[in-house]
N, C-alpha and C positions, 0 to 999 in steps of 0.2 A: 625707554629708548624710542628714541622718535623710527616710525618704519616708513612713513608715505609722507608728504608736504605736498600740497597743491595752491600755487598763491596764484590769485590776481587771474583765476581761468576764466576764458571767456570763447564762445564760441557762437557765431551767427550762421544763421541758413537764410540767403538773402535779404532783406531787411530784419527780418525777426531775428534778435538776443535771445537765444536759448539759453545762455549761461553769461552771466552778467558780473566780472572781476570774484568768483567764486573763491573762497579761501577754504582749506579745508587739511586738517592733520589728524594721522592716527600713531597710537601709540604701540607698540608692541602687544600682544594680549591683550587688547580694547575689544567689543565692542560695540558700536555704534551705528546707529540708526539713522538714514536718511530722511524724512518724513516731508510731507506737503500737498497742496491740494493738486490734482491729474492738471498736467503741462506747467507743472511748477519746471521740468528742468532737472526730476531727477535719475530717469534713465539718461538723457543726454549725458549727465555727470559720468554715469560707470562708462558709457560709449567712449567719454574722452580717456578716465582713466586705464580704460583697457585695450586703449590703441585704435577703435573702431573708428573714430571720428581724429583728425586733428584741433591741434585749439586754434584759434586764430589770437590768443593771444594769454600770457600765462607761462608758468613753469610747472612741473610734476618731477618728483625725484622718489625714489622708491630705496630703500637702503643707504642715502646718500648719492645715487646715480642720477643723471636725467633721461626721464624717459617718454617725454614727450611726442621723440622722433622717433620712436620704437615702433614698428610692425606690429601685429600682434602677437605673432609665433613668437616673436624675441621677447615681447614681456611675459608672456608667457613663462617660456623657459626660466627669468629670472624669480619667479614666485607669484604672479597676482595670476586667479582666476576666475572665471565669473558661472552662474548660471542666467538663464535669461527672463522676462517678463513673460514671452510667449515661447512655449516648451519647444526645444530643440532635441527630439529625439531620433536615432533611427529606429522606426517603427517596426522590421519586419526584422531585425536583429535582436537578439536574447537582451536583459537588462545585462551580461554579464557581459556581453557584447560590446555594451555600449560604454560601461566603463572603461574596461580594457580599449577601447577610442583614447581615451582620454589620456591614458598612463602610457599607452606610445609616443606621447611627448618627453618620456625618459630612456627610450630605446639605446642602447650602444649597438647595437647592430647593425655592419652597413648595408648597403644595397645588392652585392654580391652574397652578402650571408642570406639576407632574405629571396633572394633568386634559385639560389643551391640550395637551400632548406637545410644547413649545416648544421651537426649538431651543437653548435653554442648556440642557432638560432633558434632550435626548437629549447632549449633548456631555458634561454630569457622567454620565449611565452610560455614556459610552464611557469616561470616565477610572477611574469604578468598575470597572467590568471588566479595565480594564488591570492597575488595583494587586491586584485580586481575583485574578488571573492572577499577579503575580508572587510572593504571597503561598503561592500553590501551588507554585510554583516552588522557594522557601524551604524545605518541608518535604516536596519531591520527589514531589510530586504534577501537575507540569506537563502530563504523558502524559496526565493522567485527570481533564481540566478538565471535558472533556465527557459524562465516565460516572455515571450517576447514584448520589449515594451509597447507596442501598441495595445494590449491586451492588459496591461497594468491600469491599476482605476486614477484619477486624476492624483490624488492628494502621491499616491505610490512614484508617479513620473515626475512628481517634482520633489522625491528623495533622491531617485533615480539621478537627475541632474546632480543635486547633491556629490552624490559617491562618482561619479563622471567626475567632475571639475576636483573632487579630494585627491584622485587617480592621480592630477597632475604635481603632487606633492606642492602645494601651495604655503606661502606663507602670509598671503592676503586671501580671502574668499571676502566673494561679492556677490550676493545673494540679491537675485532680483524679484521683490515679491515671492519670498519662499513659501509663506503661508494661502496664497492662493487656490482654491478650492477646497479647502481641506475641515472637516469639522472639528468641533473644542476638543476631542480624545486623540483626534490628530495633529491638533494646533499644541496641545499638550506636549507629545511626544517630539515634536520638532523643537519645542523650546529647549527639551533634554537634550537633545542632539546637538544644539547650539553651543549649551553650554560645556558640552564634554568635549567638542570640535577645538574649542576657547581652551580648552584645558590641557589638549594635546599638542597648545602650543602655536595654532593659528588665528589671526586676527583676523575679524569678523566686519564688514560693512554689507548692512540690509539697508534696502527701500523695501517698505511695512509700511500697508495702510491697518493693519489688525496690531491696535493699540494695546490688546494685552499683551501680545507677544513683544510689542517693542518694550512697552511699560517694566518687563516679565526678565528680559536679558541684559537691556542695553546698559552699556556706561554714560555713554551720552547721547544727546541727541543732534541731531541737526536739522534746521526745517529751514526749506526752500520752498519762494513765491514768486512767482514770473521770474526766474533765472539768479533771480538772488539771493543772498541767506539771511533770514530776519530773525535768527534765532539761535542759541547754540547751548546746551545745557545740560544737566544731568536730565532725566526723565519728572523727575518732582517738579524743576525749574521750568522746563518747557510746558509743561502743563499747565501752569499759568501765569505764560508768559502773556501777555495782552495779546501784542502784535501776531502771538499763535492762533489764540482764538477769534482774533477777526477776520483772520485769513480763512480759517476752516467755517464758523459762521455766517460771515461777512457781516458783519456789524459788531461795533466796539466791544469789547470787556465793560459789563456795567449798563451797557444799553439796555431803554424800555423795548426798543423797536423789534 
């Protein structure tokens, strides 16, 4: 079942084509991998898919909706979330803190219940904290609900992220450079996590420069060069694809040079 369609996206920052008629589809339980050389274009991609940028030209639909002109909170709310390239954490709040951020984007409580501190307000944050807890649990941070994430070691804050953006009950996650700092015992265990995330039923889109981990989960791939896609394939197929490896070498498939 088709969940996301992105045709024809394209998005300029005064003369510079950041994203150049961009096509782009996922499937339900997909998935798939971003890839390409630094200022191909593929953070820009989640900035548009995630409301942070407008397109300047393009459609995006997400369950059959469009959501182009969506805010972020509003796509949000409808299922897609993201984590980021450069970690967005509150530092001086517990990691358990930081997720429970996240999963108040399913609050039913309104603003006089949270004012009065009623008790149905206090019962939905014992249940927030509960799922915020087990969401740490998920990506093996249970030990360190109570350590504040500044104090968490790099590869930890960008699980952290992780269990933040799951908080928001997603049915798209967009993992920006998840494997970032992290060594093979910890690139290891994110790949696990990938794949049991995939299996709980939400669909996956990473930009991964660590080619085992894309090699390691994806369905497919996609590779973007200067704002276009010159690529699209299972992981076996992109790997030697020509037009991939001239981009990432710079020079042909086959060349002496």
């Amino acid at each position: 079942m088709k969940l996301l369609s992105a045709t024809g996206i394209t998005k300029r920052f005064g003369g510079l084509t950041a994203l150049d008629s961009v096509d782009l589809s996922l499937n339900a339980g997909e998935i798939v991998s971003v890839i390409g050389p630094n200022g191909a274009g593929k953070t820009t991609l989640f900035n548009v898919l995630t409301g942070f940028y407008s397109v300047d030209a393009g459609a995006i639909t997400f369950s059959g909706e469009r959501i182009d002109d969506l805010p972020v909170h509003r796509i949000t709310k409808r299922g897609i979330a993201r984590t980021f390239q450069n970690i967005r954490l509150f530092g001086s709040m517990t990691a358990l803190e930081n997720v429970m951020v996240g999963r108040h984007c399913r609050t039913r409580s309104e603003l006089a219940a949270a004012l009065f501190r009623t008790p149905a307000f206090y019962r939905e944050e014992r249940e927030i904290a509960h799922s915020s807890l087990e969401h740490l649990k998920s990506v093996g941070l249970g030990d360190q609900a109570q350590t504040p994430a500044r104090h968490l070691s790099y590869g930890d804050q960008r699980r952290l992220e992780i269990a933040r953006a799951l908080a928001t009950e997603p049915r798209l996650l967009l993992l920006d450079e998840p494997n970032a700092g992290m060594n093979s015992q910890e690139s290891g265990v994110l790949m696990e996590t990938l794949l049991r995330i995939r299996r709980e039923g939400v669909t996956l889109l990473l930009i991964e420069h660590a080619m085992r981990v894309v090699m390691g989960v994806s369905d497919r791939v996609v590779v973007l060069e200067d704002g276009r896609k010159i690529a699209e394939g299972t992981p076996a197929e992109v790997q030697i694809n020509s037009q991939v490896i001239e981009a990432y070498l710079g020079v042909p498939a086959g060349s002496d040079a």
